[in-house]
C-alpha positions in Angstrom: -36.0 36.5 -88.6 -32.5 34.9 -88.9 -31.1 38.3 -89.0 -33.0 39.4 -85.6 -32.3 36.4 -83.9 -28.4 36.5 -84.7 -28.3 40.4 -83.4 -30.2 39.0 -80.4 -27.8 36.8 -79.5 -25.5 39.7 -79.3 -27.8 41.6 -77.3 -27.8 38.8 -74.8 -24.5 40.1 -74.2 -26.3 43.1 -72.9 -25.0 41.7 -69.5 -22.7 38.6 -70.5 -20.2 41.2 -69.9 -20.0 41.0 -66.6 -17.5 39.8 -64.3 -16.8 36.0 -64.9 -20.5 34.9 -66.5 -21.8 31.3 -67.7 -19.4 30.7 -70.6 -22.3 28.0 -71.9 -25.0 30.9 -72.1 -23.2 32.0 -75.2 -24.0 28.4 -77.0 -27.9 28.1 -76.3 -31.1 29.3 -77.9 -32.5 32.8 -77.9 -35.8 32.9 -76.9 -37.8 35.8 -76.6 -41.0 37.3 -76.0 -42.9 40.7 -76.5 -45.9 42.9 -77.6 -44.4 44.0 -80.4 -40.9 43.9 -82.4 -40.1 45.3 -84.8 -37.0 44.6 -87.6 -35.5 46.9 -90.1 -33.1 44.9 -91.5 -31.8 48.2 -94.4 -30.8 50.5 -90.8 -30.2 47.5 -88.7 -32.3 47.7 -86.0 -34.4 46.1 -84.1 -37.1 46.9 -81.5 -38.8 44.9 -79.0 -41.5 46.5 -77.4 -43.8 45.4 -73.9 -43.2 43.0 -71.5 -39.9 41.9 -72.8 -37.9 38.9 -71.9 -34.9 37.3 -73.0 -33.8 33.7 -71.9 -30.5 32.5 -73.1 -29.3 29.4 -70.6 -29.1 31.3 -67.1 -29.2 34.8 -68.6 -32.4 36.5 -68.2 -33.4 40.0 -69.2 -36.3 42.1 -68.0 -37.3 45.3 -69.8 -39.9 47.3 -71.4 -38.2 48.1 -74.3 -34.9 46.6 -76.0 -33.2 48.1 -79.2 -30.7 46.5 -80.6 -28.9 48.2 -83.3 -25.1 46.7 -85.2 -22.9 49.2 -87.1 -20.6 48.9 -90.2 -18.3 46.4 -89.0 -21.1 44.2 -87.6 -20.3 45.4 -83.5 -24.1 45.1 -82.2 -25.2 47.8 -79.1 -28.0 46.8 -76.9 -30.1 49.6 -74.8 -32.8 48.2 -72.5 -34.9 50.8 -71.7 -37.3 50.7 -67.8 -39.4 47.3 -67.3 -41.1 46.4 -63.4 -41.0 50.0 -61.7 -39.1 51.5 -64.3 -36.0 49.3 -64.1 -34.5 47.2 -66.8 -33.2 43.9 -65.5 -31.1 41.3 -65.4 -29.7 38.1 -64.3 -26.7 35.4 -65.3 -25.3 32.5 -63.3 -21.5 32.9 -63.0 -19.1 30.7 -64.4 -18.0 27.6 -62.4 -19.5 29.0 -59.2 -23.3 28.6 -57.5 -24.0 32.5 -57.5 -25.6 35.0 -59.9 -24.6 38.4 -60.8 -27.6 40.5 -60.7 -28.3 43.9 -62.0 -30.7 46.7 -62.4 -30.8 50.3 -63.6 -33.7 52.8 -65.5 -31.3 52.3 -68.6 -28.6 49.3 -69.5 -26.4 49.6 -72.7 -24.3 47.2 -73.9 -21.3 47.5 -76.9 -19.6 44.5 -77.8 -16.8 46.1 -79.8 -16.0 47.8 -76.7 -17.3 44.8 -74.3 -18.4 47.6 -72.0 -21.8 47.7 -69.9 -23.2 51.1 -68.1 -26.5 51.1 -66.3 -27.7 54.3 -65.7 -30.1 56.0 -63.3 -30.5 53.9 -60.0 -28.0 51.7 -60.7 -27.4 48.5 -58.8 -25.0 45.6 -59.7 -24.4 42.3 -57.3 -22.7 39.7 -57.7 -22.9 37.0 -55.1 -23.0 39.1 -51.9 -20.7 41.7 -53.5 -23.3 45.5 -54.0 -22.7 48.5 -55.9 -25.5 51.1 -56.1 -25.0 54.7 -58.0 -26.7 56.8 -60.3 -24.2 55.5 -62.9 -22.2 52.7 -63.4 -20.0 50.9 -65.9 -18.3 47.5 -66.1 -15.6 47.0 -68.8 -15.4 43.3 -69.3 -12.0 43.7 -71.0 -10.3 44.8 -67.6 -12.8 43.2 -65.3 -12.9 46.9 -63.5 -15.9 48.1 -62.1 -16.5 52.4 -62.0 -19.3 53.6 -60.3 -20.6 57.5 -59.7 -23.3 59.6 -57.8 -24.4 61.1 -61.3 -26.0 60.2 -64.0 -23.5 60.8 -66.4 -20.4 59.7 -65.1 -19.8 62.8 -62.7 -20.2 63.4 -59.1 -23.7 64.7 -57.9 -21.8 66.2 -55.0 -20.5 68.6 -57.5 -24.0 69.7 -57.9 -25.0 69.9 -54.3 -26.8 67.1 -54.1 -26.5 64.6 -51.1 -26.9 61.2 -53.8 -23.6 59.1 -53.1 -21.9 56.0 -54.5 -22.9 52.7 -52.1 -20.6 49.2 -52.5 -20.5 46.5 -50.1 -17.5 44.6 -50.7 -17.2 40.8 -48.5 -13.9 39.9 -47.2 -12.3 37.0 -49.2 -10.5 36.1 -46.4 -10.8 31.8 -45.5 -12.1 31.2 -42.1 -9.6 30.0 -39.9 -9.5 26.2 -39.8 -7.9 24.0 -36.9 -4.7 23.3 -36.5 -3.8 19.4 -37.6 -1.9 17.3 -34.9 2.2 16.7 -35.9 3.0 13.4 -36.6 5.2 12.0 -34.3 4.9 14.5 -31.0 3.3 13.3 -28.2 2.1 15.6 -25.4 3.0 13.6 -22.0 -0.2 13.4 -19.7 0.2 14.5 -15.4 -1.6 12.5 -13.4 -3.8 13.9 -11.2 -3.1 14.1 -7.5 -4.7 11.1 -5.9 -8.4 12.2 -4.3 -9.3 10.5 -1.2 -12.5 8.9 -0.9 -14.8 9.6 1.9 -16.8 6.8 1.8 -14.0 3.7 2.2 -13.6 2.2 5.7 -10.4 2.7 7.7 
């Protein structure tokens, strides 16, 4: 169980990746729940099977199905596969800012030698009010670059003659303007109004 719980941890990174995420998350418990998992500790792997949820601090994973596998050199790749309507999703509170990234796809995979996410099939990644939406879509947390497409696997659907396209909805940065501050030491001289006279007084 050690061993599935450490590999877990790594599969928390499933979305950790992404841009600028709760540094803490990475120091608090795993905790998980599902209908079934399953741990092969000779082919490293493990499965976790229905209703699946993963809590580590403010990361939160949704999914059906979460397989979490670790090569030679001890890199670990997490795939959640479908969940609520056939998405996989999650959600992580990012660092030193109140706003969550939030995404969603049919399939998310994770590798953390390469420290790259790809959500794929109905793809939809926010961060604060930041969108992207495609068919495919890949985050490498190395570069902080985002790459999205209208296919599935990278390409362009228009290629195939279909009408799918890449959706972002990117929010200026720019500062509203603010009010000019008074300078110290001008002073604006004042012009009397012209003297009204008043009906009402007496001759």
């Amino acid at each position: 169980m050690k061993t599935l719980v450490r590999l877990l941890i790594c599969a928390a990174c499933l979305c950790a990746a992404t841009a600028h995420s709760e540094k803490a998350d990475r120091d608090k418990p795993v905790n998980l729940e599902a209908d079934r998992i399953t741990v092969d500790d000779v082919q490293k792997i493990q499965v976790l099977e229905g209703k699946v949820q993963l809590v580590q601090g403010t990361l939160l994973i949704r999914t059906d199905k979460l397989v979490v596998t670790q090569d030679a050199e001890g890199f670990q790749k997490g795939v959640a596969y479908g969940g609520e309507g056939g998405l996989a999703r999650f959600r992580q509170k990012r660092e030193a800012k109140a706003e969550y990234i939030d995404g969603e796809a049919d399939r998310i995979e994770y590798e953390s030698k390469a420290e790259k996410a790809q959500f794929f099939g109905r793809g939809v990644v926010k961060s604060g009010l930041d969108e992207v939406r495609g068919q495919y879509i890949s985050y490498d947390g190395k570069t902080e670059r985002y790459f999205a497409s209208s296919g599935p696997d990278g390409s362009s659907a228009a290629a195939a003659g279909k009408p799918d396209r890449v959706r972002a909805v990117i929010q200026s940065k720019t500062a509203p303007a603010t009010p000019a501050k008074p300078v110290k030491g001008v002073e604006i001289p004042l012009t009397p109004a012209p003297a009204i006279a008043n009906p009402r007084t007496e001759p």
